[in-house]
C-alpha positions in Angstrom: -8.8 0.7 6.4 -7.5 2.6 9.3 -3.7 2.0 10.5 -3.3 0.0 13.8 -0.6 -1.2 16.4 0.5 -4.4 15.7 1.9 -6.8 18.3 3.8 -9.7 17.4 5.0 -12.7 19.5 8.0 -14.6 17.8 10.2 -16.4 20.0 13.3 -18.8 18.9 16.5 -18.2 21.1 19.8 -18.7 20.0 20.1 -21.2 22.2 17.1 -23.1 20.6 18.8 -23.0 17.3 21.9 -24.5 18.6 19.5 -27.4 20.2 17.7 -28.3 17.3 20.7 -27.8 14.7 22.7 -31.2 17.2 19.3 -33.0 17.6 18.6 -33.0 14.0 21.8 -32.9 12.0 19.4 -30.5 9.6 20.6 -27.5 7.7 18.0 -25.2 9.2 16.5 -23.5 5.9 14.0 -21.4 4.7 10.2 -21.7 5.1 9.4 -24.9 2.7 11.7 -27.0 5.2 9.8 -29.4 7.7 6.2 -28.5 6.1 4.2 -31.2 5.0 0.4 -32.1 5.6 -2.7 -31.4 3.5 -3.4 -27.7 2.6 -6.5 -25.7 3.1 -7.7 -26.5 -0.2 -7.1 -30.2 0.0 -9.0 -29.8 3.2 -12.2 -27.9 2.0 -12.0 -30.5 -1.0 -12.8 -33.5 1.6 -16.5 -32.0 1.8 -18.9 -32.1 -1.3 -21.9 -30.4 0.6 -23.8 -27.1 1.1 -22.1 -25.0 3.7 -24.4 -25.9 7.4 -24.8 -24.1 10.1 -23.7 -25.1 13.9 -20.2 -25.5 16.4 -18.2 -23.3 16.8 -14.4 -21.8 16.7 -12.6 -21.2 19.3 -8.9 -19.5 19.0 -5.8 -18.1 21.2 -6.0 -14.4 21.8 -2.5 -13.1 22.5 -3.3 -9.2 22.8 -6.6 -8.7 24.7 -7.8 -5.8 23.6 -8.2 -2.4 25.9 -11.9 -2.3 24.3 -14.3 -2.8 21.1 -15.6 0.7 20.3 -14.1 1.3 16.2 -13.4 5.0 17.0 -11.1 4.5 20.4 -9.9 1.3 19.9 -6.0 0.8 18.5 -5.1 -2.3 18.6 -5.3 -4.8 15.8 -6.8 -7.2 17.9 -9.9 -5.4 18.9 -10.4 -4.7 14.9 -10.5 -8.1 14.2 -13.1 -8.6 17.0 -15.5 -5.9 16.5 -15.6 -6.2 12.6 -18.2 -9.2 13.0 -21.3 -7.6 14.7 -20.5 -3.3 13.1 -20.4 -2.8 9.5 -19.3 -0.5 7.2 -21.3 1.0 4.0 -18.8 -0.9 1.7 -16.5 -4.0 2.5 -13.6 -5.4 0.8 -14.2 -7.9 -2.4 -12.9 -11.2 -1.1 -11.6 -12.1 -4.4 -8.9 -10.4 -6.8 -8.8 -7.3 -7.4 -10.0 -6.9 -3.7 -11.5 -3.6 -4.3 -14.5 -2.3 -2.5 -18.2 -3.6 -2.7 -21.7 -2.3 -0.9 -22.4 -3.9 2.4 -24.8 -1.5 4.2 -25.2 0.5 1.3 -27.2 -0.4 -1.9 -24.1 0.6 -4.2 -20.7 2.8 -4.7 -21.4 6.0 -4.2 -22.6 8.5 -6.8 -19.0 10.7 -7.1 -19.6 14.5 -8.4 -17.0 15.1 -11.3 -14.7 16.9 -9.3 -14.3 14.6 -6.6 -15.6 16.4 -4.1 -19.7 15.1 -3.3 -20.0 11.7 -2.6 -24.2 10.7 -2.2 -24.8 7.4 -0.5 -28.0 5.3 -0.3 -28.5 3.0 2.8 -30.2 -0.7 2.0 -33.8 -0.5 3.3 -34.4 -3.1 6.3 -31.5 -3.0 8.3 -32.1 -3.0 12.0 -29.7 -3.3 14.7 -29.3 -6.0 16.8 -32.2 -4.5 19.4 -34.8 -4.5 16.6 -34.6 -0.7 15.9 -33.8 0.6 12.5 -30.6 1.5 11.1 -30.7 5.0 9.3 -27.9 7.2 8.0 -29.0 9.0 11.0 -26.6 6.8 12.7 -24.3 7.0 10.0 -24.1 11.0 10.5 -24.1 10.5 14.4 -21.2 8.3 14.0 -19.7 10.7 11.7 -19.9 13.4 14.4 -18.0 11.1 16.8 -15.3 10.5 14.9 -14.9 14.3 14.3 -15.9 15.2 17.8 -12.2 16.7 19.0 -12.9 15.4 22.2 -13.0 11.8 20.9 -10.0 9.9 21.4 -9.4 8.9 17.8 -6.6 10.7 16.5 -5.3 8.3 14.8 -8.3 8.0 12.5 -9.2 11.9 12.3 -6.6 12.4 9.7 -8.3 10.5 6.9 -11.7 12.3 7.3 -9.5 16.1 7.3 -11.2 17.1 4.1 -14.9 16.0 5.1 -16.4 19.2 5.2 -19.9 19.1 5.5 -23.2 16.4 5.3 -26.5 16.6 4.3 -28.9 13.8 5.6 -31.9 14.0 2.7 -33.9 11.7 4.1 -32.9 8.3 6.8 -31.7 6.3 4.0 -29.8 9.0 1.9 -26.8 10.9 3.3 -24.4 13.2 0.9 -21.0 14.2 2.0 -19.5 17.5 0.9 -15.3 17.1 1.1 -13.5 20.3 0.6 -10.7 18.4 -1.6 -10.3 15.8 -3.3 -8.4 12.6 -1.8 -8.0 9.4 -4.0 -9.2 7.1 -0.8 -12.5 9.2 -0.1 -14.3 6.3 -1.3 -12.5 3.8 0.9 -12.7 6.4 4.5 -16.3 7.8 3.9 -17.5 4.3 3.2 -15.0 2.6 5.4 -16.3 3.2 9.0 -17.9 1.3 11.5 -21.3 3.2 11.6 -22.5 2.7 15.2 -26.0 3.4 16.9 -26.8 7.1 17.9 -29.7 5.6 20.2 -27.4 4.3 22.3 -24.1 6.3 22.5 -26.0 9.5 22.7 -29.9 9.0 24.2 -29.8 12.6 25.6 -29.1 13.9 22.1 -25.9 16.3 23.0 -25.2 16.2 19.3 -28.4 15.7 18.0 -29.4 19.3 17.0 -25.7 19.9 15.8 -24.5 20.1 12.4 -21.2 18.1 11.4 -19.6 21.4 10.5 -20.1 22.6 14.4 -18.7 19.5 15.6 -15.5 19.1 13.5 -15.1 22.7 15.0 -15.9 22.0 18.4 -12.9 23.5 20.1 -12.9 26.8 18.3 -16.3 27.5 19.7 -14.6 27.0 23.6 -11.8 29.4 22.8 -14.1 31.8 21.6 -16.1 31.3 24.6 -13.1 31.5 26.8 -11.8 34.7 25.7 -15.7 36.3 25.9 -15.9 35.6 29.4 -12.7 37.6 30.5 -13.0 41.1 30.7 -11.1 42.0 27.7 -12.2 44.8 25.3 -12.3 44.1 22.1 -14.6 44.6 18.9 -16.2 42.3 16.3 -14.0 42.4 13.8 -11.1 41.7 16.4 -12.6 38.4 17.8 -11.0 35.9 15.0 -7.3 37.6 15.4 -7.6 37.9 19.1 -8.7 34.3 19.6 -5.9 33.2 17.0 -3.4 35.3 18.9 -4.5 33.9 22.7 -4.1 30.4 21.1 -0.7 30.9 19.7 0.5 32.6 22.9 -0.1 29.8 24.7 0.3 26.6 22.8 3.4 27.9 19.8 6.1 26.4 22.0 4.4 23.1 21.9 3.3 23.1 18.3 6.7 24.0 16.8 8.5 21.1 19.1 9.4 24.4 21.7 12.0 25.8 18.8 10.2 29.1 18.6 7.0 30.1 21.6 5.4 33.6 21.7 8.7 35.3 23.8 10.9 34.4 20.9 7.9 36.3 18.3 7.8 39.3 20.8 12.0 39.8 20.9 12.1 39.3 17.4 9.2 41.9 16.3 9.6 44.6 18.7 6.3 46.4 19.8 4.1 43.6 18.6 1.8 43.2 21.3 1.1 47.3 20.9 -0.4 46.7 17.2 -4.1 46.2 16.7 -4.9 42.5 16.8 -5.4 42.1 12.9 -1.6 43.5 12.3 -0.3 41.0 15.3 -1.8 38.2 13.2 -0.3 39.2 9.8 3.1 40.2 11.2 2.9 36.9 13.1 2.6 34.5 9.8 4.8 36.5 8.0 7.2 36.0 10.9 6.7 32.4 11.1 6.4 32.0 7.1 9.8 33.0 6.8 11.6 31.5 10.0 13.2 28.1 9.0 11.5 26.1 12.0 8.2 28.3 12.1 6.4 25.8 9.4 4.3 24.2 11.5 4.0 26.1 13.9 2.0 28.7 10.5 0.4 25.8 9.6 -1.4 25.3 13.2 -1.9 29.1 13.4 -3.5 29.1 10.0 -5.7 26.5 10.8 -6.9 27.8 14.2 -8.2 31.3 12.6 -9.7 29.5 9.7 -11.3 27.4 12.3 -12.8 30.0 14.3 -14.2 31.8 11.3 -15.7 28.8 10.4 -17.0 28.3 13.3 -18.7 31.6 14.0 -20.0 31.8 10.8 -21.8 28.5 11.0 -23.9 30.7 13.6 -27.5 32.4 12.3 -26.9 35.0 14.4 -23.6 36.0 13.0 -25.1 37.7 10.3 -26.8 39.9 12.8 -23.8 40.6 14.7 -22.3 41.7 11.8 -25.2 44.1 10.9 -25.5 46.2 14.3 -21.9 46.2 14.2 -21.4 49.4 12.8 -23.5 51.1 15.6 -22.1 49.1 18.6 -18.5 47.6 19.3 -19.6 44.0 20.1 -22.9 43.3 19.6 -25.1 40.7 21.3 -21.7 39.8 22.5 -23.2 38.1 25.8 -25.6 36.0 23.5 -22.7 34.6 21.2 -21.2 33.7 24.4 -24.1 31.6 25.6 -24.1 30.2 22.2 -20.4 28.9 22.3 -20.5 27.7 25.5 -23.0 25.6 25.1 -22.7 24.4 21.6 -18.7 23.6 23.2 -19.9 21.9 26.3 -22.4 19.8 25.0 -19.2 18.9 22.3 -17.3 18.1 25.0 -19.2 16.2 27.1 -20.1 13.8 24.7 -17.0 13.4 23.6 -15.3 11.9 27.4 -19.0 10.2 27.5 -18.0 8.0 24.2 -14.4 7.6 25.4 -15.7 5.8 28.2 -19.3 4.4 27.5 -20.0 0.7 28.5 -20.9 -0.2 24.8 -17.4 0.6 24.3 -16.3 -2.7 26.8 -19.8 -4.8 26.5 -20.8 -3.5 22.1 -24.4 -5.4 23.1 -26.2 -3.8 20.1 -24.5 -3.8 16.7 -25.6 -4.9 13.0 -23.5 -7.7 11.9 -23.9 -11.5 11.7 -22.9 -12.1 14.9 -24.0 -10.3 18.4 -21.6 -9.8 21.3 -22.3 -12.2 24.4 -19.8 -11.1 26.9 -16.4 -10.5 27.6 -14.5 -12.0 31.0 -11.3 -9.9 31.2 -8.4 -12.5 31.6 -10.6 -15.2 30.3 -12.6 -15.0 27.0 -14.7 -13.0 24.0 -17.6 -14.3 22.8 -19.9 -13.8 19.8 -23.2 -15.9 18.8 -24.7 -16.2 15.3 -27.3 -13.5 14.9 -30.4 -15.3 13.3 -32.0 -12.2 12.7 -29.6 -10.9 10.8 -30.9 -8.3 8.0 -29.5 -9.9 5.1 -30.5 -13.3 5.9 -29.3 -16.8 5.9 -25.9 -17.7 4.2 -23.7 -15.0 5.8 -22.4 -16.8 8.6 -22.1 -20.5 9.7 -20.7 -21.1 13.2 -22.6 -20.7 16.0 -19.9 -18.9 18.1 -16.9 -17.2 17.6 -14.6 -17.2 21.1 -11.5 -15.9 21.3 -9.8 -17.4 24.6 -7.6 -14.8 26.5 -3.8 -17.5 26.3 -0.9 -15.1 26.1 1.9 -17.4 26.2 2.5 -19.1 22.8 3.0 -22.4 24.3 0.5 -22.9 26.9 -1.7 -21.8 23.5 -0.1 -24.4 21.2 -0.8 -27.0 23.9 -4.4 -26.1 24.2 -4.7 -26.2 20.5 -3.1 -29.9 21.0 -5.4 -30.8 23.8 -8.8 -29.7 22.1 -9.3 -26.4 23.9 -8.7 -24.2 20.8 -9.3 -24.8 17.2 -7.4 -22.5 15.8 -4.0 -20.6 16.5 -3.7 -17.9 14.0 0.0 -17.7 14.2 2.5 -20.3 15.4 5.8 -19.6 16.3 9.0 -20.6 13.9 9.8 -23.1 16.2 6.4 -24.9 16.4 5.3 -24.7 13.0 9.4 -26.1 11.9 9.3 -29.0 14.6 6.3 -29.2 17.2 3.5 -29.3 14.6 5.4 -31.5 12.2 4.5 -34.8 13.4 2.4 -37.1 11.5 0.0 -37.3 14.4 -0.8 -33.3 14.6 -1.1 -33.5 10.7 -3.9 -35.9 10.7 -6.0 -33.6 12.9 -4.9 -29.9 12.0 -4.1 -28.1 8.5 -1.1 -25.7 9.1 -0.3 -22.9 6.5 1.4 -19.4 5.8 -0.3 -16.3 4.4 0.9 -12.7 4.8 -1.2 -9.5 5.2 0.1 -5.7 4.8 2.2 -5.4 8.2 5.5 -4.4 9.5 7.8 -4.3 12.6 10.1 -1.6 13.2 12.3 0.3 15.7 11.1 3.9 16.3 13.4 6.7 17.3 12.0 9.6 18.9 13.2 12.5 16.4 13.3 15.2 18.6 15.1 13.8 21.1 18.6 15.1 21.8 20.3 12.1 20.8 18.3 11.0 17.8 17.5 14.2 16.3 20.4 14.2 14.1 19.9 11.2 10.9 23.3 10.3 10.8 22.8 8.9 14.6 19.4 6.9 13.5 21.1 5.7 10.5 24.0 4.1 12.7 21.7 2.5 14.5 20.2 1.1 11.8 23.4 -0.1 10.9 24.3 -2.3 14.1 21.0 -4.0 13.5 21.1 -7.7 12.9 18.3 -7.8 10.4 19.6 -10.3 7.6 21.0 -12.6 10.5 17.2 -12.5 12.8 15.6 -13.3 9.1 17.4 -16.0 8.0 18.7 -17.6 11.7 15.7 -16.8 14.2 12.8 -16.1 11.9 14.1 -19.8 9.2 12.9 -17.5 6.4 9.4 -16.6 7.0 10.4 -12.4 6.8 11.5 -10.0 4.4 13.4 -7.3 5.3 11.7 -4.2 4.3 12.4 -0.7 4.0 10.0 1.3 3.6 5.8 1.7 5.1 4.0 0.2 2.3 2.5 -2.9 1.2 5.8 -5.3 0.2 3.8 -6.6 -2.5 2.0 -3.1 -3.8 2.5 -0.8 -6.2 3.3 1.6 -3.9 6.2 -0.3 -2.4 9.9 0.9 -3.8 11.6 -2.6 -3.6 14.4 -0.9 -5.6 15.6 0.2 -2.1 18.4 -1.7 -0.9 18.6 -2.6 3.1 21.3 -1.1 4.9 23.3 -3.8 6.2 25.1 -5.0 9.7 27.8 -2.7 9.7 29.6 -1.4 12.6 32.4 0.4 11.2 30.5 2.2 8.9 27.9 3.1 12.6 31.1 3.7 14.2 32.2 5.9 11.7 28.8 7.7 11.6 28.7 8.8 15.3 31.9 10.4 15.0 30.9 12.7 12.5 28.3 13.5 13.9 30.3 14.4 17.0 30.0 11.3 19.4 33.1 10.2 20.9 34.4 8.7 24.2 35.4 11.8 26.1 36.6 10.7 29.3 37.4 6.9 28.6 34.6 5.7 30.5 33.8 3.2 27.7 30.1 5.3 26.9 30.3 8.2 24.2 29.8 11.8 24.5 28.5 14.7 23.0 28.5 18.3 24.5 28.1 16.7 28.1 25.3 14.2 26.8 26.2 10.6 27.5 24.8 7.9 24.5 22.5 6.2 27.4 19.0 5.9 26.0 15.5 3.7 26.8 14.1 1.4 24.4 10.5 0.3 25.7 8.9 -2.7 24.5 5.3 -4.7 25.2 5.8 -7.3 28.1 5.6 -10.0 26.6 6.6 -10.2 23.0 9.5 -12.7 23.5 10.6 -11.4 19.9 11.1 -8.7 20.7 13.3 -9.1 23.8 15.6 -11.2 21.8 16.1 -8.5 19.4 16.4 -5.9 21.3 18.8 -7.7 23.9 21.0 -8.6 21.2 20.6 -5.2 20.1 21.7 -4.1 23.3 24.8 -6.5 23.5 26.2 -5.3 19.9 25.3 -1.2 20.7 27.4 -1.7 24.4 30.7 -2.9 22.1 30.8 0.4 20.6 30.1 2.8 23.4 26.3 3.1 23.6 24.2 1.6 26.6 20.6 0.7 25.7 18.3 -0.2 28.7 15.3 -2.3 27.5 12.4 -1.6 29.3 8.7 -3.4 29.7 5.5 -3.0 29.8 2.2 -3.9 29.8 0.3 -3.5 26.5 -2.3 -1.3 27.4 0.3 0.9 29.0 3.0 0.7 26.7 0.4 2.2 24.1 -1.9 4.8 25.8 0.7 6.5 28.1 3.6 6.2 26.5 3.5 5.4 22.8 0.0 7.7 21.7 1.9 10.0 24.2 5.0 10.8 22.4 7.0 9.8 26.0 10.0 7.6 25.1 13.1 7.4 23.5 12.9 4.8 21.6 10.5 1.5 21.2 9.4 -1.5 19.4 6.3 -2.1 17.5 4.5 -2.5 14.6 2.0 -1.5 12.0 -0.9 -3.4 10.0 -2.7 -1.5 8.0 -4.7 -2.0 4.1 -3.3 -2.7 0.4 -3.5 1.1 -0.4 -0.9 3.6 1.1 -1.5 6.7 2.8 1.1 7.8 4.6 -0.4 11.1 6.4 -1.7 8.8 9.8 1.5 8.3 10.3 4.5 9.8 8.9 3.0 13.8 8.4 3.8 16.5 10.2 0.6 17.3 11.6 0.3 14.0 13.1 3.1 14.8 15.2 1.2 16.7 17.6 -0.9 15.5 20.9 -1.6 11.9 20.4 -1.0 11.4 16.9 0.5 8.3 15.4 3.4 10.2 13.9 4.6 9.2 17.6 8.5 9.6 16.5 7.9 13.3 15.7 9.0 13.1 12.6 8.9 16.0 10.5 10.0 16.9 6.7 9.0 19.4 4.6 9.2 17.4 1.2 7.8 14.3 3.0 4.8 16.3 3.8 4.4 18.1 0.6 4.4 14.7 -1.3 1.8 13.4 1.0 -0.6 16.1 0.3 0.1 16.4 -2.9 -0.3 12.0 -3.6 -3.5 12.5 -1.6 -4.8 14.3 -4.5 -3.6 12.9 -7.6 -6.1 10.6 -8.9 -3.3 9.1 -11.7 -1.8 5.9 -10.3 1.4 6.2 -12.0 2.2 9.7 -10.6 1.3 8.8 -7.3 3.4 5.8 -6.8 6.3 7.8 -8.5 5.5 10.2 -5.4 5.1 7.5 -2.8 8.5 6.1 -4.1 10.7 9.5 -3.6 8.7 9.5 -0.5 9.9 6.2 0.9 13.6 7.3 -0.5 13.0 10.0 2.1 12.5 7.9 4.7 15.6 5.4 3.7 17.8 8.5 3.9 16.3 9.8 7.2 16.0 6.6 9.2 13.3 7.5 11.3 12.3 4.2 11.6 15.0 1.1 11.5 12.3 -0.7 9.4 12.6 -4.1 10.1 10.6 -7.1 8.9 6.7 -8.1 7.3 6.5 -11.7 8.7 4.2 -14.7 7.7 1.5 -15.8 9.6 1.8 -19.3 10.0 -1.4 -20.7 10.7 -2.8 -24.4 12.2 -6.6 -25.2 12.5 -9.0 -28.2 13.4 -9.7 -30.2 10.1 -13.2 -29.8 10.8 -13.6 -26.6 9.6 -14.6 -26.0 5.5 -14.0 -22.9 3.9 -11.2 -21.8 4.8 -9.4 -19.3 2.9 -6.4 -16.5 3.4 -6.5 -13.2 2.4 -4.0 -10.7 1.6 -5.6 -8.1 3.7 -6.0 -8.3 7.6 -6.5 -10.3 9.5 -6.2 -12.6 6.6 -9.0 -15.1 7.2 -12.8 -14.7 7.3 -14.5 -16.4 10.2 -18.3 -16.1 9.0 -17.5 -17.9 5.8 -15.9 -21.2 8.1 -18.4 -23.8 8.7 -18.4 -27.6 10.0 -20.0 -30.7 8.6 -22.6 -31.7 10.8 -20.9 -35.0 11.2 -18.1 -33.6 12.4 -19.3 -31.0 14.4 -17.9 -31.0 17.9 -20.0 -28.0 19.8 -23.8 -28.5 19.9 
């Protein structure tokens, strides 16, 4: 469901090509040359039998994960991983059309007319893997967390914006109150991992809380900040006061520091001497009509709606309200105590759940298979559940391990050697040449499927270089794309343009690439000002030399080649690129998630249906979002929000279309490719199949004959 960091590892140097192209005498061509051997069908056709039970699977794992809890976890990896022991209400059909069926739930939900109250019934009988029952108690707790602003989810908070309030009617029956409609509530509301209140909260912080209170967690601790200063105000001032405090201090940030609260008070002169209510008003307005106050309205809106909300979500507002005519803040030391603690308990849980050991060691899920342990460096392991609560027939193996081997070849040898069964993705050069021996054939099936992913080069909008399109679109056009397809990558790419699903609806595949052209880059970045000044062989702009960082995970050998031929072809006309790496882990939690680059490398791999908002809105620009190139458009956003409400297929895509023109015209991205997966696994192993959605294979549905079974 949820958009994730993809990783890829695809290494073929120049220098290889030349190597093979002498040794061969081959035209190197596109992906049907050097495949041969029988398919997966061919292969599950050998076996006339009953799927058994038994063995095991054991497969490379390129990107260890930095953990296994649904909510904090970003990497595709850990996705993967933690999707076979915590389920969702619904699941994805593993046939065409691939739309959504009940797992945990005893059907689709029952949908109110308007869209907006979706009722879910829970199966009766399900029990986590410690024996105690599953309700949609857990459901809500889980609910909570992912709300809980505290939580380090962001990425994910996004899709549940409009989830207003829920009503738990009994433990198996939970209704969920959205306050507007979004064509994928179905797919988010059902979508998550539910995970066990018992264990990530046994003190019950959010127990007696309602959803509502959590989702506005953080209004309650501003309103409690303010009430224990010694400032004077009455009732009716707190929601403009606290509105105001907030934009004082956090405006600069939210509007990308083009406008903060000194620039309101020069531009509106006696603000601060206005009652707080007249501040607020002349504020928007002020912001409504300045060209770069958009979001920074937006946030302010949002913050006073959220701290009426949140006060009113209080019983003893009412009462407030009612002595309020004879005193100026009544039971204002009470409302205090109130906030503070409904905040802190908030709070608390929230860095508790970022860190909790279930999070590293997921001991007590619901799926088909239980967690065993995790040696960092070395290896995760799952074991068949045989108590799972929907039976027998929903998984095979006995054991799925995923063997920590970041280096594609020391991988492909253990695959050769017997240590691994399966290598979910082989690089060009191995699946073209080092798998293609009559010997590796008889043992392993090798294939190609593809999955909703791209890669793509990310320029930090608001940075002083790359804030201007015409500079992104240059470099976009000294990319080698159609030369790394067809010469590195033998085929198995597409270029793509734009952040859908190549093969969707949603896709514009109208768009033509922009091709390898230094002239027309050339001629870009000198009218948009850059030129070589003072002959020193760099170009300049208003004393800012072209010199800019493009980080990338240690590593991906892929991308190293890219980006150092990248680097090669940008020094010819005056820019110098310096390529730095990191660890993964790094790479994505202090610099990507915090906007602190200036450019980088990565990837996306996300479901067949589009929503762009995760990534490409405005909103998510802020903090830790995944907009993490900061880039904002008004007409972007407004077709977002306006596609996330249209319920008609054929208006949304037309939407999701002159959105991805948007992007092809702005170039915040240099999209580059969606690769195939090129798969090779043990013969042993009966139904197999690929999907096209991640991470294109289901594990529980592989089994072994017992004859052939190698792990007892």
């Amino acid at each position: 469901m949820f958009v994730k960091y993809l990783k890829t590892h695809i290494t073929f140097t120049l220098s290889h090509l030349l190597t093979f192209t002498l040794l061969t005498g081959c035209q190197i061509g596109g992906s049907g040359a050097f495949v041969q051997g029988e398919s997966p069908e061919e292969n599950n056709a050998n076996y006339e039998g009953s799927p058994v039970t038994g063995d095991w699977v054991v497969m490379n794992l390129l990107d260890e994960p930095e953990g296994l809890n649904p909510l904090t976890s970003t990497s595709a990896s850990a996705r993967y991983i933690y999707g076979y022991f915590y389920e969702s209400f619904i699941e994805t059909r593993r046939e065409p059309p691939w739309d959504e069926v009940p797992l945990l739930v005893e059907s689709l939900p029952e949908i109110s007319d308007d869209h907006l109250v979706y009722t879910w019934r829970l199966q009766s009988g399900v029990c986590w893997h410690d024996g105690h029952p599953l309700t949609m108690r857990d459901a809500e707790f889980t609910l909570k967390a992912l709300i809980n602003p505290y939580v380090d989810d962001l990425p994910t908070k996004p899709y549940y914006a409009e989830l207003d309030t829920l009503k738990l009617l009994d433990d198996l029956t939970l209704r969920m109150f959205c306050s507007q409609s979004y064509f994928l509530h179905t797919e988010f509301l059902g979508g998550f991992s539910v995970l066990p209140r018992h264990i990530f909260d046994p003190d019950g912080l959010m127990a007696d809380l309602s959803y509502f209170q959590v989702k506005h967690g953080s209004a309650y601790g501003r309103i409690a900040d303010l009430l224990e200063t010694e400032v004077d105000i009455a009732w009716e001032e707190l929601y403009p006061t606290v509105a105001l405090t907030g934009a004082k201090k956090s405006l600069g940030s939210v509007t990308n520091d083009k406008l903060d609260w000194n620039d309101l008070k020069d531009a509106l002169p006696g603000l601060e001497a206005d009652p707080p209510k007249v501040q607020l008003d002349k504020v928007l307005v002020f912001l409504t009509e300045h060209p770069d106050g958009a979001a920074g309205y937006r946030w302010l809106t949002e913050l006073q709606e959220g701290i009426e909300n949140a006060t009113r979500a209080l019983l003893m507002t009412g009462d407030i309200t009612r002595k309020s005519g004879r005193e100026r803040f009544p039971l204002r030391d009470s409302l205090t105590a109130v906030c503070r603690d409904i905040h802190d308990r908030i709070e608390t849980f929230g860095h508790q759940f970022n860190t909790h050991p279930q999070g590293r060691a997921p001991t007590v899920g619901s799926g088909p298979y239980v967690f065993e342990r995790w040696a960092t460096g070395q290896e995760i392991v799952l074991k068949r559940n045989p108590d799972y609560w929907r039976g027998e027939g929903y998984a095979y193996l006995d054991k799925i391990v995923w063997r920590v081997l970041t280096d594609y070849t020391a991988s492909l040898v253990a695959l050769k050697n017997g240590e691994i069964d399966f290598m979910e993705n082989l690089q060009t050069i191995q699946y073209l040449t080092m798998t293609n021996r009559r010997k590796f054939l008889d043992q392993f099936v090798k294939s190609t499927f593809t999955i909703p992913q791209y890669t793509y080069l990310g320029w930090l909008n608001s940075h002083p270089i790359f804030r201007d399109k015409r500079v992104r679109l240059a470099m976009t056009h000294m990319v080698r794309r159609r030369d790394v397809v067809d010469k590195l990558l033998f085929g198995f790419a597409e270029i793509v343009t734009g952040n859908f699903y190549r093969y969707g609806p949603d896709y514009d595949s109208t768009i033509v690439p922009y091709v390898y052209d230094p002239e027309e880059a050339q001629r870009l970045l000198t009218e948009a000002g850059w030129s070589d000044i003072d002959d020193d062989g760099i170009l300049e702009k208003d004393a800012l030399e072209f010199q800019f960082e493009m980080l990338i995970p240690h590593g991906s050998q892929f991308a190293e080649q890219l980006t150092s031929i990248l680097c090669e072809d940008l020094y010819m006309i005056g820019i110098e690129m310096n390529i730095r790496r990191l660890e993964w882990s790094v790479f994505i939690n202090n610099y990507i998630r915090n906007h602190n680059f200036d450019a980088c490398y990565l990837g996306w791999v996300f479901g067949m249906k589009g929503d762009p908002k995760q990534v490409w809105h405005s909103e998510s620009a802020k903090g830790r979002g995944s907009n993490h190139i900061e880039f904002r458009n008004a007409e972007a956003d407004s077709l977002i929000d306006a596609a996330r409400v249209e319920f008609d297929q054929t208006r949304r895509v037309e939407m999701y279309h002159r959105f991805q023109q948007i992007l092809h015209e702005e170039q915040p991205y240099t999209f580059l490719f969606s690769a195939k997966s090129k798969p090779a696994y043990d013969k042993r192993f009966k139904g197999v199949r690929w999907y096209p959605f991640r991470p294109g294979y289901q594990l529980d549905e592989w089994f072994v004959p017992e004859e052939e079974q190698k792990y007892r």
